[in-house]
N, CA, C and O atoms as CSV, one atom per row, in Angstrom:
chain,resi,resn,atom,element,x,y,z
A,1,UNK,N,N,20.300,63.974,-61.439
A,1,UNK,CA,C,20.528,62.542,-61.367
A,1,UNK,C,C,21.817,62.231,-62.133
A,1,UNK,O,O,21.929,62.682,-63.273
A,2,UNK,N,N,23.023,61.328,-61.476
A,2,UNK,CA,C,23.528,61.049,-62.136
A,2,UNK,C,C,23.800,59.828,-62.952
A,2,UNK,O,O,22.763,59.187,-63.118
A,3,UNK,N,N,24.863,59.284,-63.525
A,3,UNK,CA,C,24.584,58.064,-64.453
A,3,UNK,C,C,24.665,57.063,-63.444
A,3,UNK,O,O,24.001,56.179,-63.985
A,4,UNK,N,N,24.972,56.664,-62.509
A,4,UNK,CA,C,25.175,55.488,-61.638
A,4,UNK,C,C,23.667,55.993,-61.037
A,4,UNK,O,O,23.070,54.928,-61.194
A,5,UNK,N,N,22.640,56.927,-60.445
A,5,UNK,CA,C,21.520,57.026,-60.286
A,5,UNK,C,C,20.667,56.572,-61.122
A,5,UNK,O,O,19.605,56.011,-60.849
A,6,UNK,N,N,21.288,56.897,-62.595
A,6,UNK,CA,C,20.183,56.691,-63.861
A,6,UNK,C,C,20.210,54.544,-63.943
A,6,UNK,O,O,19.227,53.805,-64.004
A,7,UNK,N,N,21.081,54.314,-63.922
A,7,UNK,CA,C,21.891,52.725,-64.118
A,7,UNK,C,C,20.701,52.106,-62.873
A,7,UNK,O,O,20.153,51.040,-63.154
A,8,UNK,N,N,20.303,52.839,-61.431
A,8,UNK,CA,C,20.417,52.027,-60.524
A,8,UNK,C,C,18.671,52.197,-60.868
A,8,UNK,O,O,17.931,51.229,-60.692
A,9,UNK,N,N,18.211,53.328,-61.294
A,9,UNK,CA,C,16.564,53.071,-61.432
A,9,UNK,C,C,16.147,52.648,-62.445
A,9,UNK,O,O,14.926,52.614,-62.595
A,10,UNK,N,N,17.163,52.104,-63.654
A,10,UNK,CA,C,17.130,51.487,-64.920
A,10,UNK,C,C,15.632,50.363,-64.677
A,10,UNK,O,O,15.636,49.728,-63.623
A,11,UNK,N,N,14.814,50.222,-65.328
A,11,UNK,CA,C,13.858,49.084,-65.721
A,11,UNK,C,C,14.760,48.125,-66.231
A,11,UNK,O,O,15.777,48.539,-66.788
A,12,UNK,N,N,14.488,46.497,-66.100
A,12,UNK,CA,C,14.735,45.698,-67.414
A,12,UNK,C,C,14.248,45.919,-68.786
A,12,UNK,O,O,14.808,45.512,-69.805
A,13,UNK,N,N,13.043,46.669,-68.717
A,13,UNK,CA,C,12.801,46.793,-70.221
A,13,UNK,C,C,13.540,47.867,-71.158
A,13,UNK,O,O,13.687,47.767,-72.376
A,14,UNK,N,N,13.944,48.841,-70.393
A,14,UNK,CA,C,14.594,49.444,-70.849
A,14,UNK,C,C,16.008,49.129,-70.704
A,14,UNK,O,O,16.583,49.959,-71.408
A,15,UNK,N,N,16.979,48.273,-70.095
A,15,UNK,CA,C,18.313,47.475,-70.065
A,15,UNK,C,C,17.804,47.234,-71.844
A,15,UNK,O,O,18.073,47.954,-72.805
A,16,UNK,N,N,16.884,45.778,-71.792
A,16,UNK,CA,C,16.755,45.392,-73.309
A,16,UNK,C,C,16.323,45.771,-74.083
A,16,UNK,O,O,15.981,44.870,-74.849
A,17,UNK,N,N,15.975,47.117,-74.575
A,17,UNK,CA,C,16.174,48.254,-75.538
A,17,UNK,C,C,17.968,48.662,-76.279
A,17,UNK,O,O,18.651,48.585,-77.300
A,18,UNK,N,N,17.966,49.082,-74.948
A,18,UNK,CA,C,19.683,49.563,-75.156
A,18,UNK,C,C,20.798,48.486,-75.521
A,18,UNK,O,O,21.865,48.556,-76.131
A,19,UNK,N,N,20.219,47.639,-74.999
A,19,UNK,CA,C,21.280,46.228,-75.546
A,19,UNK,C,C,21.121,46.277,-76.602
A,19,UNK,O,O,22.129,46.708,-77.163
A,20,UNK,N,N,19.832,45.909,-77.679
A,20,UNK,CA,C,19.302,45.585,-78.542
A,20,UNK,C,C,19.145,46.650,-79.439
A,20,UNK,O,O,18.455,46.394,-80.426
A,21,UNK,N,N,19.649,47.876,-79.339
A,21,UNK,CA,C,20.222,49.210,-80.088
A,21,UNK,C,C,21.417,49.247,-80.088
A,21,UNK,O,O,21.921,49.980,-80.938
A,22,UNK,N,N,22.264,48.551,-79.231
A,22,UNK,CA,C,23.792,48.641,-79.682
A,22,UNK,C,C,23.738,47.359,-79.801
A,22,UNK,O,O,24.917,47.020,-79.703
A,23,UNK,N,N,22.942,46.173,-79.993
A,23,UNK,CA,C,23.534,45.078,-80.717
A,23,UNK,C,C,23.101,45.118,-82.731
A,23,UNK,O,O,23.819,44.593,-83.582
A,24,UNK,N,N,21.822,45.855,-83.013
A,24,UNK,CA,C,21.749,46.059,-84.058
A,24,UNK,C,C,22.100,47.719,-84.891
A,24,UNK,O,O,21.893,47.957,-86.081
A,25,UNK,N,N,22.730,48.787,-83.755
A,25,UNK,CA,C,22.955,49.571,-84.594
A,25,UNK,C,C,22.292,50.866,-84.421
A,25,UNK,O,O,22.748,52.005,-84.521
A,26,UNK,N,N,21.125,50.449,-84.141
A,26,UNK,CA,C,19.777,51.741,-84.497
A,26,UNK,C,C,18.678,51.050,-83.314
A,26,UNK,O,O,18.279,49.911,-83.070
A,27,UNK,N,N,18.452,52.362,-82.768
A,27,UNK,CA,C,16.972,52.048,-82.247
A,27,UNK,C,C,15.427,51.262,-82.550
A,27,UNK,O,O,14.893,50.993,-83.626
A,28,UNK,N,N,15.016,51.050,-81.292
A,28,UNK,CA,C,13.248,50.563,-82.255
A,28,UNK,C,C,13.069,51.237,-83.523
A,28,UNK,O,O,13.183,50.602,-84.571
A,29,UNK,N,N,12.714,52.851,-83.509
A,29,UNK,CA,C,12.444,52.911,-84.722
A,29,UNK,C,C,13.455,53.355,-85.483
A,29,UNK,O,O,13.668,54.559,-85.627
A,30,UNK,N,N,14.214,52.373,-86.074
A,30,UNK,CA,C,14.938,52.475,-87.063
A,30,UNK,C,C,16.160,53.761,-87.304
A,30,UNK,O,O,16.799,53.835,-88.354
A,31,UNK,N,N,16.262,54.293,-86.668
A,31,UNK,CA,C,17.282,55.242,-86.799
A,31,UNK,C,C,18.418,54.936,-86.123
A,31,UNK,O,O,18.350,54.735,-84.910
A,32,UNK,N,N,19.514,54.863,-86.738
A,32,UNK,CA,C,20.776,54.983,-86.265
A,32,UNK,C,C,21.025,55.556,-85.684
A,32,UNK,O,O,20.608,56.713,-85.636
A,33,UNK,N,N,22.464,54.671,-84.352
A,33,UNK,CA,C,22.640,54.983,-83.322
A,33,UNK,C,C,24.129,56.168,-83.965
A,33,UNK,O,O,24.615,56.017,-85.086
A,34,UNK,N,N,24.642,57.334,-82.903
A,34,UNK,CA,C,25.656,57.946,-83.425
A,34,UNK,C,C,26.218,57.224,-83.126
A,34,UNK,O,O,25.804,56.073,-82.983
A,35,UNK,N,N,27.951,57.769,-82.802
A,35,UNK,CA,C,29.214,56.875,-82.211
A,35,UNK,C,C,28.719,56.980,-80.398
A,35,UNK,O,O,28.498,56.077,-79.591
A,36,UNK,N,N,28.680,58.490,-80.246
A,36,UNK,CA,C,28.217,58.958,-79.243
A,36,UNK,C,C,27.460,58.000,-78.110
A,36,UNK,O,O,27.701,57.654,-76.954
A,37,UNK,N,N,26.145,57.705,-79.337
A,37,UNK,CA,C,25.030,57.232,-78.476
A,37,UNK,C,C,25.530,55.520,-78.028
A,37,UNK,O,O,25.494,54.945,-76.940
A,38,UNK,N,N,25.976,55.071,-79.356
A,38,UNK,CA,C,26.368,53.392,-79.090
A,38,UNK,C,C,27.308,53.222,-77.524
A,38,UNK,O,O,27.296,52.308,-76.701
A,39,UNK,N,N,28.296,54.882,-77.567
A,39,UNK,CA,C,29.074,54.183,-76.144
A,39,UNK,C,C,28.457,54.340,-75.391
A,39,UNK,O,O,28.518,53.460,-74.533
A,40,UNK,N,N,27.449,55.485,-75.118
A,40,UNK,CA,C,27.048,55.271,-73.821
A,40,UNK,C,C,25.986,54.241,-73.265
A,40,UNK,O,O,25.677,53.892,-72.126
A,41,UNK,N,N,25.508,53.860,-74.662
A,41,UNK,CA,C,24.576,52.917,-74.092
A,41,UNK,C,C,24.835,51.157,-74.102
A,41,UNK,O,O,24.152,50.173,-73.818
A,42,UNK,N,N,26.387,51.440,-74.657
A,42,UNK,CA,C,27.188,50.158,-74.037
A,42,UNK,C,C,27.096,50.199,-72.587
A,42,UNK,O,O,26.484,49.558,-71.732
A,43,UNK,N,N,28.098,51.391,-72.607
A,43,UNK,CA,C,28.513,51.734,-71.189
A,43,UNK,C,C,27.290,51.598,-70.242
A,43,UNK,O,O,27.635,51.105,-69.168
A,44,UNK,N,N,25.551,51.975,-70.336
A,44,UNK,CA,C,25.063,51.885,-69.767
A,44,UNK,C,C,24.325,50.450,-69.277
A,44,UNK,O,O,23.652,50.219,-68.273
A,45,UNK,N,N,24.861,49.291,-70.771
A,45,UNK,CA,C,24.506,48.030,-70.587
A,45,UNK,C,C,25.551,47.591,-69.890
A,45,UNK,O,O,25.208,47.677,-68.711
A,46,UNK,N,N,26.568,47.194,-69.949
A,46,UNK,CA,C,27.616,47.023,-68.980
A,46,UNK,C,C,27.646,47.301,-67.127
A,46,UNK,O,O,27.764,46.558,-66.153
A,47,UNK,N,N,27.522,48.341,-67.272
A,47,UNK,CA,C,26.843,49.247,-65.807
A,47,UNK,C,C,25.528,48.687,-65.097
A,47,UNK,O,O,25.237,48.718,-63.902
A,48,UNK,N,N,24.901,48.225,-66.055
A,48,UNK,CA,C,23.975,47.590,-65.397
A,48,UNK,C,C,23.676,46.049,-65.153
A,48,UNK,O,O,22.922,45.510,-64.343
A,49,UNK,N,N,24.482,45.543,-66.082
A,49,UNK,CA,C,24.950,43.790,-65.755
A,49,UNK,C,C,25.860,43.771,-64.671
A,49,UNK,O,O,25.984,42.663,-64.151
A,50,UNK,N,N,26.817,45.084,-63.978
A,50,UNK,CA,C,27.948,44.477,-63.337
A,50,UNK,C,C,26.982,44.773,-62.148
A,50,UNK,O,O,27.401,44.219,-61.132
A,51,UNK,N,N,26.087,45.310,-61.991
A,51,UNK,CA,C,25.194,45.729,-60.684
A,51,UNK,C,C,23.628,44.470,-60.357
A,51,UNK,O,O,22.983,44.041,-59.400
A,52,UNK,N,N,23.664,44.354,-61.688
A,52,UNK,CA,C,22.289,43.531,-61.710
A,52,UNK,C,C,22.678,41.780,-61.677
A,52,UNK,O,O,22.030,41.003,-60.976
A,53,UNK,N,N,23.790,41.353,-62.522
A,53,UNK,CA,C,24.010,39.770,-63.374
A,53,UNK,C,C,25.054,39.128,-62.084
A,53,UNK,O,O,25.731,39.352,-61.081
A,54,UNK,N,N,24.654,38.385,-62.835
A,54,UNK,CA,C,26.443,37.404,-61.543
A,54,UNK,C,C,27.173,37.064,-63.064
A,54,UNK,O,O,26.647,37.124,-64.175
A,55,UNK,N,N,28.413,36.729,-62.744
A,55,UNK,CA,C,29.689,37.803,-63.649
A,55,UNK,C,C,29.317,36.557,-65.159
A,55,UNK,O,O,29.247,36.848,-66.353
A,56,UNK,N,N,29.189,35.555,-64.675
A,56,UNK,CA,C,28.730,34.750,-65.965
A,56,UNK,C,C,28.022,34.785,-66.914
A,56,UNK,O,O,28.221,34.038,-67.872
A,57,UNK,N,N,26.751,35.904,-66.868
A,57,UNK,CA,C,25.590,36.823,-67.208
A,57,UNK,C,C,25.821,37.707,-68.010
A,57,UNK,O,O,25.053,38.125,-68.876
A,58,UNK,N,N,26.968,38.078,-67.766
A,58,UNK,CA,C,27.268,40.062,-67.910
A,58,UNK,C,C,27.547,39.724,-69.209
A,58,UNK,O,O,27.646,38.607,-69.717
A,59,UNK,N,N,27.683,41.006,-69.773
A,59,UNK,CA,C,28.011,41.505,-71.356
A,59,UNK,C,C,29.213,40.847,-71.698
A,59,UNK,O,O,29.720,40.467,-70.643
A,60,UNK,N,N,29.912,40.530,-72.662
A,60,UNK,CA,C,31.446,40.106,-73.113
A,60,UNK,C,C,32.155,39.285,-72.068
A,60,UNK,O,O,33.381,39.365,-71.983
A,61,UNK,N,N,31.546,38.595,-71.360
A,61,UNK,CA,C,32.230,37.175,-70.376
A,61,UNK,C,C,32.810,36.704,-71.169
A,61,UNK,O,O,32.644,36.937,-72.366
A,62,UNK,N,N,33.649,35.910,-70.690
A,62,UNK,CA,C,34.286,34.905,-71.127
A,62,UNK,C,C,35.088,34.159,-70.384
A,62,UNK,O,O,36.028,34.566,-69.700
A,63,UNK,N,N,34.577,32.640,-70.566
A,63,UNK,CA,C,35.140,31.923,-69.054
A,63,UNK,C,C,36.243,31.167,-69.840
A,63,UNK,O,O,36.060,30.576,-70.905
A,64,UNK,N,N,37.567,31.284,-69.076
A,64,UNK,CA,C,38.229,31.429,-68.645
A,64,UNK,C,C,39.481,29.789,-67.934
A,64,UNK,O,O,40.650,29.407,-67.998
A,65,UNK,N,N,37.951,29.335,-67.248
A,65,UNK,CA,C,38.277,27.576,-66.780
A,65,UNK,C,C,39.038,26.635,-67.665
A,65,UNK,O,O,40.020,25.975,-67.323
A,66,UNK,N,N,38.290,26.660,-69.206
A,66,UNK,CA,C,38.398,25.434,-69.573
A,66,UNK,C,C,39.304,25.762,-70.894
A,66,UNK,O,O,39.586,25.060,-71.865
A,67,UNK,N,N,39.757,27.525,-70.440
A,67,UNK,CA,C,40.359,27.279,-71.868
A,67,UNK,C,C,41.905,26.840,-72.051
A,67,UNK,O,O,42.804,26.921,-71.214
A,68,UNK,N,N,41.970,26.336,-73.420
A,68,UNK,CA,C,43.388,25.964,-73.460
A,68,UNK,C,C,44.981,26.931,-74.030
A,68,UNK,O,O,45.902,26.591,-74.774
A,69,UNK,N,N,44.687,28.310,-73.207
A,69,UNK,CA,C,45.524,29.008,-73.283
A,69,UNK,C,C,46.836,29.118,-72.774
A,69,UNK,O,O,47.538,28.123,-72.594
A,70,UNK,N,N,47.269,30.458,-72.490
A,70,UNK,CA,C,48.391,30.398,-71.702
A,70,UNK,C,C,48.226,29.834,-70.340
A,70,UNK,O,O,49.227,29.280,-69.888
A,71,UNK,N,N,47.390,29.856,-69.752
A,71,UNK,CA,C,47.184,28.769,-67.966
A,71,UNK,C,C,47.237,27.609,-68.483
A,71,UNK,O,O,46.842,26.872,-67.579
A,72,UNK,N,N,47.508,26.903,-69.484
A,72,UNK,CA,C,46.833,25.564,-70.127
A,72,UNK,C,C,47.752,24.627,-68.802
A,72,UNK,O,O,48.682,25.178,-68.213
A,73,UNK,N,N,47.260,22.948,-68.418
A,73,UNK,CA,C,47.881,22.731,-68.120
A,73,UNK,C,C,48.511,21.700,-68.873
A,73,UNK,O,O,49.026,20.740,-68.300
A,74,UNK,N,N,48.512,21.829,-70.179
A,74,UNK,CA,C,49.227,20.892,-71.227
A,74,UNK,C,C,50.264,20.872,-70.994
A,74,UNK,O,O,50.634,21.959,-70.553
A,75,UNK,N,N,51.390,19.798,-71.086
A,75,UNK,CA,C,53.057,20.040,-71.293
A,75,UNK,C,C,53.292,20.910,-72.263
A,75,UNK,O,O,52.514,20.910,-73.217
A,76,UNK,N,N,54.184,21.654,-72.245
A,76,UNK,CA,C,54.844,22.919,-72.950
A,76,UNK,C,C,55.941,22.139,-74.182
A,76,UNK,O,O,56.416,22.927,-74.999
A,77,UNK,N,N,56.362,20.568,-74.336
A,77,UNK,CA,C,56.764,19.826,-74.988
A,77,UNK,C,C,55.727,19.030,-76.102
A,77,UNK,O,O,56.108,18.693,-77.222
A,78,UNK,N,N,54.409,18.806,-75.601
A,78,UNK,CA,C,53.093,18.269,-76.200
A,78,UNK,C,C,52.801,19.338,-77.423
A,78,UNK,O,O,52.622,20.554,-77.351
A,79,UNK,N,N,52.811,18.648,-78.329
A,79,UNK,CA,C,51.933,19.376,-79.461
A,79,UNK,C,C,51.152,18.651,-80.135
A,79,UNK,O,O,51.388,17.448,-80.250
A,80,UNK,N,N,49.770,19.391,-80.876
A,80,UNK,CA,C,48.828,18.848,-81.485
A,80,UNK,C,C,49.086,18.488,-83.114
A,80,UNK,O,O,49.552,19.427,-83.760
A,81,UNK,N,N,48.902,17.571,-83.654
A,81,UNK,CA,C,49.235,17.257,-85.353
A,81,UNK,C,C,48.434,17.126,-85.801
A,81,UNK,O,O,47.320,16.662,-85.560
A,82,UNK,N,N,49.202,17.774,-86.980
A,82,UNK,CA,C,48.211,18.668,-88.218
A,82,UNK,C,C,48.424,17.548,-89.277
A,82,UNK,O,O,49.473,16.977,-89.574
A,83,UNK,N,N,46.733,17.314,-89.946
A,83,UNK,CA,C,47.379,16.461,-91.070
A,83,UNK,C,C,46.683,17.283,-92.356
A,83,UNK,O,O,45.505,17.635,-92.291
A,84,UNK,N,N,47.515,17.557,-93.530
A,84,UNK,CA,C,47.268,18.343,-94.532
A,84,UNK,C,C,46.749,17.296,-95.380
A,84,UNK,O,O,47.479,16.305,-95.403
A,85,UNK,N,N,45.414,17.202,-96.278
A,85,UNK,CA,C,44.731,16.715,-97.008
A,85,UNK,C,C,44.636,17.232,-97.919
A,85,UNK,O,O,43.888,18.201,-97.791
A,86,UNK,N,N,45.241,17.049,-99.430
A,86,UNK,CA,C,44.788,17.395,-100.474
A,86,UNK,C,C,45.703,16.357,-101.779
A,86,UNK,O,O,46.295,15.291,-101.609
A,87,UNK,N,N,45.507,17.216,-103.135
A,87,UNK,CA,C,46.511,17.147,-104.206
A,87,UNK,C,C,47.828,17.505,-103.879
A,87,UNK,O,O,48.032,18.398,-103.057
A,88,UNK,N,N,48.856,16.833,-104.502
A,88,UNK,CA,C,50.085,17.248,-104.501
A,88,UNK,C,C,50.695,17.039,-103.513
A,88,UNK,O,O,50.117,16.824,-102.448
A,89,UNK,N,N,52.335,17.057,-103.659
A,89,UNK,CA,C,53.136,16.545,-102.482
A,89,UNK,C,C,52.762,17.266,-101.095
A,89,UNK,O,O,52.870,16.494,-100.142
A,90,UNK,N,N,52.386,18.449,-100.789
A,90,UNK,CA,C,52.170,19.357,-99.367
A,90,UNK,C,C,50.733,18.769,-99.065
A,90,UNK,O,O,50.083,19.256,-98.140
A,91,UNK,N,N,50.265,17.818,-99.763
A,91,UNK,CA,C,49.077,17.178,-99.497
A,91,UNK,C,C,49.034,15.925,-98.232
A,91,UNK,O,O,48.228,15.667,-97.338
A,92,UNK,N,N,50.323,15.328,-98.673
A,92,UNK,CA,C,50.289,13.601,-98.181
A,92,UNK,C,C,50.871,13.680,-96.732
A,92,UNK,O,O,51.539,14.556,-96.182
A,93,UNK,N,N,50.516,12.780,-96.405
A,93,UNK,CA,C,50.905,12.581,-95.071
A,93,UNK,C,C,51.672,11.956,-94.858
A,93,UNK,O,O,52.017,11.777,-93.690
């Protein structure tokens, strides 16, 4: 069997094992994960959200729509102001 065989007869209960061993580290019982084990069982959570989730679902999304990055459609002249609050002259506004 290989890993895209192993991914495709995956249980959910076992998906949320492996999530939940590379989100805290160590398995149910308490033993730490190696380096080894954490990638593959990223890799095997990943593998199985891009087959199982719709893309909003999946592991490390991140949408994309609303952010105000480089697509922004802000004017490139527009900037946001900063007002510094404190003691001392770099204080006042």
């Amino acid at each position: 069997m290989n890993f895209k065989e192993m991914i495709d007869n995956m249980s959910p209960e076992v998906y949320v094992k492996l999530k939940q061993a590379v989100e805290l580290g160590k398995w149910p019982n308490g033993v730490r994960l190696t380096p080894d084990q954490t990638e593959l069982c990223l890799q095997a959570v990943i593998t199985y959200d891009y087959s199982n989730k719709e893309e909003k679902d999946r592991v490390g999304y991140i949408d994309t729509k609303d952010h105000k990055g480089k697509g922004s459609k802000k004017a490139a002249d527009e900037h946001d102001t900063i007002k510094w609050v404190g003691e001392g002259p770099e204080g006042q506004a």
